[in-house]
PLY file of the C-alpha trace (Angstrom):
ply
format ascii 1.0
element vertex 456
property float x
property float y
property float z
element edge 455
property int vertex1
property int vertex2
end_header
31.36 11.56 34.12
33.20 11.23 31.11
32.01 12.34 27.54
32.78 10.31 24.23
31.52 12.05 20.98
30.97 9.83 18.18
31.57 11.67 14.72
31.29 9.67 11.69
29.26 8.85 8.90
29.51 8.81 4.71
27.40 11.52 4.05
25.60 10.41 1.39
21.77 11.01 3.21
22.66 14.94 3.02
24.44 14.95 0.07
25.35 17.22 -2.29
26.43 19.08 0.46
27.85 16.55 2.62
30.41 13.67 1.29
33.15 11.56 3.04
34.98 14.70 4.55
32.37 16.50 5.44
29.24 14.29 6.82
25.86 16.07 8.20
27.22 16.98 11.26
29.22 19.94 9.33
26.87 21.17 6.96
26.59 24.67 8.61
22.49 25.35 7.98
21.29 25.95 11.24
21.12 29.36 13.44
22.76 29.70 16.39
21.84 32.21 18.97
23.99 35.43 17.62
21.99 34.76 14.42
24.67 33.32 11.98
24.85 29.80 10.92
26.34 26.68 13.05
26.78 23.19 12.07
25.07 20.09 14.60
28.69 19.44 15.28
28.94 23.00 16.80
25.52 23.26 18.27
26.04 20.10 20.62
29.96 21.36 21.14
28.21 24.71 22.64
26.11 23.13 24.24
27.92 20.59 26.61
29.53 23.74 27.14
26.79 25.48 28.35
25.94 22.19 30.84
28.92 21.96 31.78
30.45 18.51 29.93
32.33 19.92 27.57
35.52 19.90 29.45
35.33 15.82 30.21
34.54 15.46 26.74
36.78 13.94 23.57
35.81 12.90 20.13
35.97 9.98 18.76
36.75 9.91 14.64
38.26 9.45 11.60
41.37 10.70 9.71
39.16 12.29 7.17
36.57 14.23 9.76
40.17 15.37 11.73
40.98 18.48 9.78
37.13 19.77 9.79
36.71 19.29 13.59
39.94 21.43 14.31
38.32 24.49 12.09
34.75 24.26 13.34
35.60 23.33 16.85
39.44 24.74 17.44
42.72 23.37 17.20
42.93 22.37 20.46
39.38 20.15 20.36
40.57 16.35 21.89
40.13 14.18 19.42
41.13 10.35 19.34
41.57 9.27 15.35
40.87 5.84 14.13
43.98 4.90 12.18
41.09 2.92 10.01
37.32 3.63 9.75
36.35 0.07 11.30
32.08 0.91 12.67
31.66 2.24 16.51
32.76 -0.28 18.84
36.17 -0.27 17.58
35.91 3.54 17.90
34.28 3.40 21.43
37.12 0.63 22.46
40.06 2.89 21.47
38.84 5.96 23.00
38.43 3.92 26.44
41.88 3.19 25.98
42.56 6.06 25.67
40.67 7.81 28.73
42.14 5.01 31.31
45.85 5.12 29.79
46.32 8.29 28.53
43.92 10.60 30.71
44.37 7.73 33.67
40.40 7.74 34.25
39.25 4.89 37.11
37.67 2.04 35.58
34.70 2.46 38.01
33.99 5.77 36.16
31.46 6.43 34.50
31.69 6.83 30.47
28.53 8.86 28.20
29.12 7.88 24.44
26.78 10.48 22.73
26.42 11.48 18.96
27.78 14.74 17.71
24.72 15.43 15.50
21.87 15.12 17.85
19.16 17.75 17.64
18.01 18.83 21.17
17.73 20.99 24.23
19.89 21.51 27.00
17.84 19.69 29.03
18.77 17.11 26.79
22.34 16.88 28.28
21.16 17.52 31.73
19.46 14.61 31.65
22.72 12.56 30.06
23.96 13.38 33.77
21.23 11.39 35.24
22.56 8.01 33.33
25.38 7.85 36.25
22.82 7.67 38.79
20.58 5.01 36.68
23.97 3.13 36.51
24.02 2.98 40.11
20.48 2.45 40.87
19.87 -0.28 38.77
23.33 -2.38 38.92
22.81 -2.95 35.45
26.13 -3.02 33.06
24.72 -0.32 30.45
22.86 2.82 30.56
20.68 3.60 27.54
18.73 7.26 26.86
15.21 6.43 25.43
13.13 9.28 23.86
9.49 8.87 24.64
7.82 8.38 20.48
5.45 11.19 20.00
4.66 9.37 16.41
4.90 5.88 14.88
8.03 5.71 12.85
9.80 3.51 10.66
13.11 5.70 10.58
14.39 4.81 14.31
14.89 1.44 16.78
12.85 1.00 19.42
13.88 -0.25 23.36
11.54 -2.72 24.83
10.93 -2.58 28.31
10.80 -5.38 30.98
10.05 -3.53 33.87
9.71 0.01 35.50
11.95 1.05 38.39
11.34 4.54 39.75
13.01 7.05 37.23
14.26 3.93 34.62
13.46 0.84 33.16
14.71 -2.36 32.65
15.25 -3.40 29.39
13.81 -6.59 27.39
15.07 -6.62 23.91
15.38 -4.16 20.60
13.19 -3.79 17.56
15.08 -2.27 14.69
13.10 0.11 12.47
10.03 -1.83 12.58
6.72 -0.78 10.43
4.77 2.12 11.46
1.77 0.02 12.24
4.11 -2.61 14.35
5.56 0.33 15.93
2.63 1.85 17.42
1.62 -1.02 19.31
5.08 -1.34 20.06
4.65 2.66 21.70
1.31 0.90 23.50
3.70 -1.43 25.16
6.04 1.39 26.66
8.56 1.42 23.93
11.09 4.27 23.55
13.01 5.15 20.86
16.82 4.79 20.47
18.48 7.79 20.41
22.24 6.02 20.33
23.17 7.77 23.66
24.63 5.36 26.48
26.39 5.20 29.61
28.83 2.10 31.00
31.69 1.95 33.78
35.21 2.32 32.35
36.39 -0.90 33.06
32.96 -2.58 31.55
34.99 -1.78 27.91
38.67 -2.47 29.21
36.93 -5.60 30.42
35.25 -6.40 26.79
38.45 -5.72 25.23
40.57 -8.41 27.67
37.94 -10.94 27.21
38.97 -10.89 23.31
42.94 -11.20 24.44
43.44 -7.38 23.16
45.40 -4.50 24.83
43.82 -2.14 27.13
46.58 0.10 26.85
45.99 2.80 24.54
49.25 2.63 22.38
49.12 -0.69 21.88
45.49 -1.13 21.13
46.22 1.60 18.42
48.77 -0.54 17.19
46.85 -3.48 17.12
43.73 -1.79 16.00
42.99 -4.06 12.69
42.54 -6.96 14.92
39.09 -5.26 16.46
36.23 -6.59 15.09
34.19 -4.35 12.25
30.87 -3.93 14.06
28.83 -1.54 15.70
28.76 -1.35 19.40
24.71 -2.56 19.03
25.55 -5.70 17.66
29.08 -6.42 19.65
28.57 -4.94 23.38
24.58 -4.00 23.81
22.72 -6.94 21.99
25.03 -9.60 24.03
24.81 -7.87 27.64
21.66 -9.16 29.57
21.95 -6.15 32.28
20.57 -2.83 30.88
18.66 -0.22 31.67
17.03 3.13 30.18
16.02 6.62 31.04
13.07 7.51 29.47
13.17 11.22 28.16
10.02 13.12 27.81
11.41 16.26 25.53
12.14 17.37 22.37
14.53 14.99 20.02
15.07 15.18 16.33
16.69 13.10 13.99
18.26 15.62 11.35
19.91 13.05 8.71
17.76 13.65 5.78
16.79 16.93 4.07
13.29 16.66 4.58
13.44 17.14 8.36
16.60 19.06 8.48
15.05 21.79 6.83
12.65 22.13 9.38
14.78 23.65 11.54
16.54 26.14 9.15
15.49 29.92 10.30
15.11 30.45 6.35
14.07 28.88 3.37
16.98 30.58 1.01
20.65 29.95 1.57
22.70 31.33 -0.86
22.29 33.54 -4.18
18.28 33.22 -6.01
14.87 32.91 -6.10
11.24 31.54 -4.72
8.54 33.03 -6.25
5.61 33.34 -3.82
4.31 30.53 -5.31
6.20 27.57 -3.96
5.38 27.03 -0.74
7.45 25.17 1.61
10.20 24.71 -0.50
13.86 25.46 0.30
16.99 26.27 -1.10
20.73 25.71 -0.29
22.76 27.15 -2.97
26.60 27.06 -1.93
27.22 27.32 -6.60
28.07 31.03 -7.27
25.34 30.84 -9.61
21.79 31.84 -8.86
18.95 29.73 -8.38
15.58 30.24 -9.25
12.62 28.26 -8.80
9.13 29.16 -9.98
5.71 27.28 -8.77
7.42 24.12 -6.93
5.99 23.37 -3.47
7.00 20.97 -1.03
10.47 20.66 -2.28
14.23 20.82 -1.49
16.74 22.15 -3.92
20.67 21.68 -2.80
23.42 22.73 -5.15
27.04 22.33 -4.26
30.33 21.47 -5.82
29.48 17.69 -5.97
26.03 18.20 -7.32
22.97 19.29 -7.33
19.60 17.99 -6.46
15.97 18.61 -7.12
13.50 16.31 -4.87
9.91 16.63 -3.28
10.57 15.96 0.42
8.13 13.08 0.68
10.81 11.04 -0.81
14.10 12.65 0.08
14.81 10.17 2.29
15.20 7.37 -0.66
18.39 9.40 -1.90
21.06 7.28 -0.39
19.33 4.50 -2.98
20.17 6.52 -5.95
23.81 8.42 -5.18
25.90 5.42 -4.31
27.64 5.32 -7.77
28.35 8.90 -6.72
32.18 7.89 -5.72
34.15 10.91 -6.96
36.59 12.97 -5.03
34.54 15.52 -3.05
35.14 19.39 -4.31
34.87 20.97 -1.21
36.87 20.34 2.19
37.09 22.20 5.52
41.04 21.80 7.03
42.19 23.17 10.06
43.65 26.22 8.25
41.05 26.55 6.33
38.77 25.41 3.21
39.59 24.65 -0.72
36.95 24.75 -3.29
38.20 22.34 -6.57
37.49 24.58 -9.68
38.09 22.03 -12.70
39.27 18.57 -13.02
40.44 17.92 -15.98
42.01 14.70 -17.50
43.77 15.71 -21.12
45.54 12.95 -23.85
48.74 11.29 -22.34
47.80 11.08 -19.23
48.12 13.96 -17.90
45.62 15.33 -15.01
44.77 18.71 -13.75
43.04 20.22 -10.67
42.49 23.48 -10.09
41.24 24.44 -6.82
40.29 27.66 -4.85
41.95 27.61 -1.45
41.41 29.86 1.53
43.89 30.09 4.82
43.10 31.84 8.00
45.65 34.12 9.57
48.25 32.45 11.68
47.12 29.12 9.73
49.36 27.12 8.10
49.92 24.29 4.92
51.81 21.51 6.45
55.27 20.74 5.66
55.25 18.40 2.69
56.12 17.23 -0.84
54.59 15.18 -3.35
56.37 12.72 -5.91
53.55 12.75 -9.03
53.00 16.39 -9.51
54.00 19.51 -9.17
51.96 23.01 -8.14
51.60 26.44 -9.37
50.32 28.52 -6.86
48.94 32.29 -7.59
48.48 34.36 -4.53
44.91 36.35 -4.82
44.62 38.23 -1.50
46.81 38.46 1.68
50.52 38.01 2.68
52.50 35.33 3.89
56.06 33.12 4.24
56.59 30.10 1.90
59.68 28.10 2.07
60.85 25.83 -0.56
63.66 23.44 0.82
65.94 25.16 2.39
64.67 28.86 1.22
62.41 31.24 2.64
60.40 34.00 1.18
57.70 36.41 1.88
54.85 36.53 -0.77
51.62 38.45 -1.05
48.80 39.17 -3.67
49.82 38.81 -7.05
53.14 36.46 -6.38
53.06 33.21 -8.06
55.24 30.53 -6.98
56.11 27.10 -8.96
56.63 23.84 -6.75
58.22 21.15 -8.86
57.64 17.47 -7.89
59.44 16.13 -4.95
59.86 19.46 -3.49
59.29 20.24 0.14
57.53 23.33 0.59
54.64 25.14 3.38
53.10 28.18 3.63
52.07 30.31 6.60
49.43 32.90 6.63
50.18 35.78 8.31
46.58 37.46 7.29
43.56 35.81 5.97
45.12 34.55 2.56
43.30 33.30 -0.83
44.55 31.63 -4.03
44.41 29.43 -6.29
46.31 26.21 -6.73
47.24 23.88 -10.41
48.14 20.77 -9.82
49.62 18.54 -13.01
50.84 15.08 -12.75
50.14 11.49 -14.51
48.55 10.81 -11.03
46.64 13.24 -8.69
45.55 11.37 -6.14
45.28 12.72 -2.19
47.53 9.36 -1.25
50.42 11.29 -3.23
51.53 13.87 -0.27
53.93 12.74 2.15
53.53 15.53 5.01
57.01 15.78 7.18
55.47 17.98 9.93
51.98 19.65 10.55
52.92 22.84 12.08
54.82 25.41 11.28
57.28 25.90 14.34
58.09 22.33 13.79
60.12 23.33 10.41
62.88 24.99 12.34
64.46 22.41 13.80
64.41 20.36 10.46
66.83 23.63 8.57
69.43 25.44 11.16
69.53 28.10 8.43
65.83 29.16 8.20
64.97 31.88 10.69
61.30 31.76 10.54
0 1
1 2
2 3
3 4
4 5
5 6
6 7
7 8
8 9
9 10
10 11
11 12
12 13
13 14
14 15
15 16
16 17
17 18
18 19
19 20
20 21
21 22
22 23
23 24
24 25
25 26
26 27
27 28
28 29
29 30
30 31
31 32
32 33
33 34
34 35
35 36
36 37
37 38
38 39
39 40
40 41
41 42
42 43
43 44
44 45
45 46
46 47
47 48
48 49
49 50
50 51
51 52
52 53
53 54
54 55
55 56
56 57
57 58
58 59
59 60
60 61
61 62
62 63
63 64
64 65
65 66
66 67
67 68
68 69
69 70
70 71
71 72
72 73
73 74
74 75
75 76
76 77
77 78
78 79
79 80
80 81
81 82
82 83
83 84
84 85
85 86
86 87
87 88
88 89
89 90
90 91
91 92
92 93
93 94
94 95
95 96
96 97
97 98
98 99
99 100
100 101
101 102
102 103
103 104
104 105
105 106
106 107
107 108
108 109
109 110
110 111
111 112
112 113
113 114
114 115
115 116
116 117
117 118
118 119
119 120
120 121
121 122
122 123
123 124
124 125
125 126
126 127
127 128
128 129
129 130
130 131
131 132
132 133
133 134
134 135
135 136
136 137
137 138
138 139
139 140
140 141
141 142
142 143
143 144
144 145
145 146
146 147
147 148
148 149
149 150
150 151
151 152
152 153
153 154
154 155
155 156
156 157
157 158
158 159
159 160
160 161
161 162
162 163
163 164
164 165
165 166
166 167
167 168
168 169
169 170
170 171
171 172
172 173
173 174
174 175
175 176
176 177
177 178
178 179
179 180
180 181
181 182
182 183
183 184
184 185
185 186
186 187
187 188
188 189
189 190
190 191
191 192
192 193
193 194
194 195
195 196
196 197
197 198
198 199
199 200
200 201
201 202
202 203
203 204
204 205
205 206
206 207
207 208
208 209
209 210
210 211
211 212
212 213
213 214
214 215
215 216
216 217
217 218
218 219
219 220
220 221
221 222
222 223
223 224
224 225
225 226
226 227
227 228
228 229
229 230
230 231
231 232
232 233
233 234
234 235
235 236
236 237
237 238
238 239
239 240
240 241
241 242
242 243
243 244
244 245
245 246
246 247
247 248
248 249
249 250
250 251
251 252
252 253
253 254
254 255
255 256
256 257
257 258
258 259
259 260
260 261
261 262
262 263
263 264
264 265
265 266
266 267
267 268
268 269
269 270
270 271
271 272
272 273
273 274
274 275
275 276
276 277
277 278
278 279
279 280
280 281
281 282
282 283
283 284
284 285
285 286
286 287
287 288
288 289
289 290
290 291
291 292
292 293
293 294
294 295
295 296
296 297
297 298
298 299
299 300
300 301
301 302
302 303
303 304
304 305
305 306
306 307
307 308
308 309
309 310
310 311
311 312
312 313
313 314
314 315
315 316
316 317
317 318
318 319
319 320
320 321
321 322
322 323
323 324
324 325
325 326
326 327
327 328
328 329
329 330
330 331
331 332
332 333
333 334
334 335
335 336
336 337
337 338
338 339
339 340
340 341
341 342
342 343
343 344
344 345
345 346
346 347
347 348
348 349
349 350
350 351
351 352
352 353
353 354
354 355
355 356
356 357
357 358
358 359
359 360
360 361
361 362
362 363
363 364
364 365
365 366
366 367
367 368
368 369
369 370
370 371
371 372
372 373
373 374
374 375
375 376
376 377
377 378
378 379
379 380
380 381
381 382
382 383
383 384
384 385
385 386
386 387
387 388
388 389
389 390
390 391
391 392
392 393
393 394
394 395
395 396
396 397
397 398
398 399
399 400
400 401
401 402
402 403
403 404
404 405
405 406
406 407
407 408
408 409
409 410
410 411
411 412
412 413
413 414
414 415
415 416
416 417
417 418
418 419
419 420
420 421
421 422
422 423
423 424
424 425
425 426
426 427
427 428
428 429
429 430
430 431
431 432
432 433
433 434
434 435
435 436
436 437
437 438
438 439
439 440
440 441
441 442
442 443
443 444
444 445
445 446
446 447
447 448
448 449
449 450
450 451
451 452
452 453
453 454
454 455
């Protein structure tokens, strides 16, 4: 069995915390079992590890989630990048492209697309075994996990079954997030929720994707990715196939995507620098501000304060905040790269045009900026902590805590870490815009080749 990992999202439900770049999956709130904190991207990472599907497993996502995979996860994490976010069947499409042309899977293999921010047990994943062998039993073209309902909800879709076959069911039809009093007599009838995990055969997709006259080669499906459809993999593959079945699972499942329930599952109810008085109760706090926080007789509540925000709700209702952010369009101020993370300080916009950022950025040993230049602005960077090699063009120097360099615009220039490294960066320009950095190679051995004079 092969493993696709769907990682996505806006990351507006968890925000401040989460934004484009980094979605819920990354928000690194939960405890993992040496007692520090893990994201749900690294919890389910460990854990196909630990049941033994990690190493048939790739991810499916965007440019923007690339950089944050590769530091959670490790550089050498496979990931398949959408050239263009474009919803899940285009994502699923590519990455079966991908596994028959690149990692020459059979088509009569069997394919598990799972989410990367599921909330679950390792039985869980043992069970997402048992799909190949419902796949089999059943003859059916699609696979679907259903989680027994232990409550009427609103918040999830249900799967309707036809008929009971030993260990699976056949399925009838869908019911998307239907009311809590339609949805219990839906649970009456057998329903299961939708917990977006689903198996197929390989060549079921490649299949899909001649049908609609496109390549099934993975190059040239990545080429001609704009021509894909913009739809979810519900509406394009699952809601048109008449053969499907489900696995009914009968364990624990949660749905962490808004702060009420997330923070359920936190080991404390204080992240960060402040206050509860003994007062509130059932109230917690994220503070990632180096500010303190302090909160005095307010029960039932979740404060979050970040570098795009802050926010003050009761958790009744925190599930309404996607309603009220979505004017909320500025650049996020905090990123995880695969060297590292940057924290923006001030943005400031000043007469004539001219804008500056100033941002905090840290780099892990052996980590390094990509080689690059930019044609609006030009950098000042102030080494805080740490030593390292910059090169400028053609030159190449060693720098280390209190060595400030000056990049002028249009000037190629990378840095490598050779310990853990802080500083701080100004940027000035008419424009500062992320689309203004034209990167000429990612790693740092890769630079050699470009300059026969640089002995790095």
């Amino acid at each position: 069995m092969e493993v696709i990992l769907l990682s996505g999202g806006s990351g507006q439900r968890l925000w401040p915390l989460s934004n484009d770049s980094r979605s819920k999956q990354f928000l690194k709130v939960l405890e993992c079992q040496k007692g520090s904190s893990e994201s749900m991207a690294q919890r389910v990472w460990r854990q196909l590890g630990e049941v033994g599907l990690q190493d048939k497993a790739v991810i499916a996502t965007s440019i923007k989630q690339m950089d944050i995979l590769k530091n959670q996860l490790g550089g050498q994490v496979p990931i398949v990048v959408e050239p263009k976010r474009r919803d899940t069947f285009p994502a699923i499409a590519l990455t079966a492209a991908y596994l028959s042309s690149v990692k020459r899977i059979a088509p009569e293999e069997v394919v598990a697309v799972l989410p990367i921010d599921s909330y679950v047990d390792n039985d869980f994943y043992e069970s997402v075994k048992d799909l190949e062998h419902v796949l089999d039993m059943s003859g059916a073209s699609i696979a679907l996990m259903g989680v027994e309902p232990d409550i009427p909800s609103s918040r999830f879709g249900y799967i309707i079954p036809k008929e009971r076959q030993n260990n699976h069911v056949l399925v009838s039809h869908f019911v998307e997030k239907p009311s809590d009093e339609y949805a219990l007599k839906l649970i009456e009838k057998g329903a299961l929720w939708n917990c977006g995990v689903f198996a197929f055969h390989l060549g079921f997709i490649l299949s899909i994707l001649e049908d609609m006259g496109l390549p099934q080669n993975y190059t040239d499906l990545l080429a001609h990715y704009e021509q894909l459809p913009k739809i979810s993999f519900d509406f394009e593959v699952v809601e048109k196939t008449k053969s499907i079945a489900a696995l009914p699972y009968n364990g624990a499942w949660r749905d962490l995507g808004v702060w009420s329930t997330l923070t359920e599952h936190m080991s404390e109810h204080f992240k960060g620098s402040g206050v509860i008085c003994p007062d509130s109760k059932n109230t917690h706090i994220i503070n990632e501000l180096d500010i303190p926080v302090a909160v005095l007789g307010i029960s039932n509540a979740v404060i979050v304060s970040g570098p795009d925000g802050i926010l003050v709700s009761d958790k009744s209702v925190s599930h309404d905040l996607k309603k009220y952010i979505f004017h909320f369009n500025k650049r996020p101020m905090y990123e995880e790269r695969r060297w590292g993370w940057y924290k923006i300080l001030d943005h400031t916009l000043y007469e004539g045009e001219s804008e500056v950022i100033t941002r905090r950025m840290a780099i892990r040993a052996d980590s390094s900026l990509s080689y690059q230049r930019h044609e609006q602005r030009k950098e000042i960077w102030t080494i805080l902590t740490g030593e390292g090699s910059i090169i400028l063009d053609n030159e190449l120097f060693e720098v280390r805590a209190g060595s400030i360099i000056e990049i002028p615009a249009g000037t190629k220039h990378a840095l490598k870490a050779h310990t853990d490294m802080e500083l701080i960066e100004v940027q000035k320009g008419p424009v500062l815009s992320e689309e203004d950095v034209y990167r000429i190679c990612l790693e740092w051995e890769d630079i050699l080749p470009l300059h026969s004079s640089l002995t790095l």
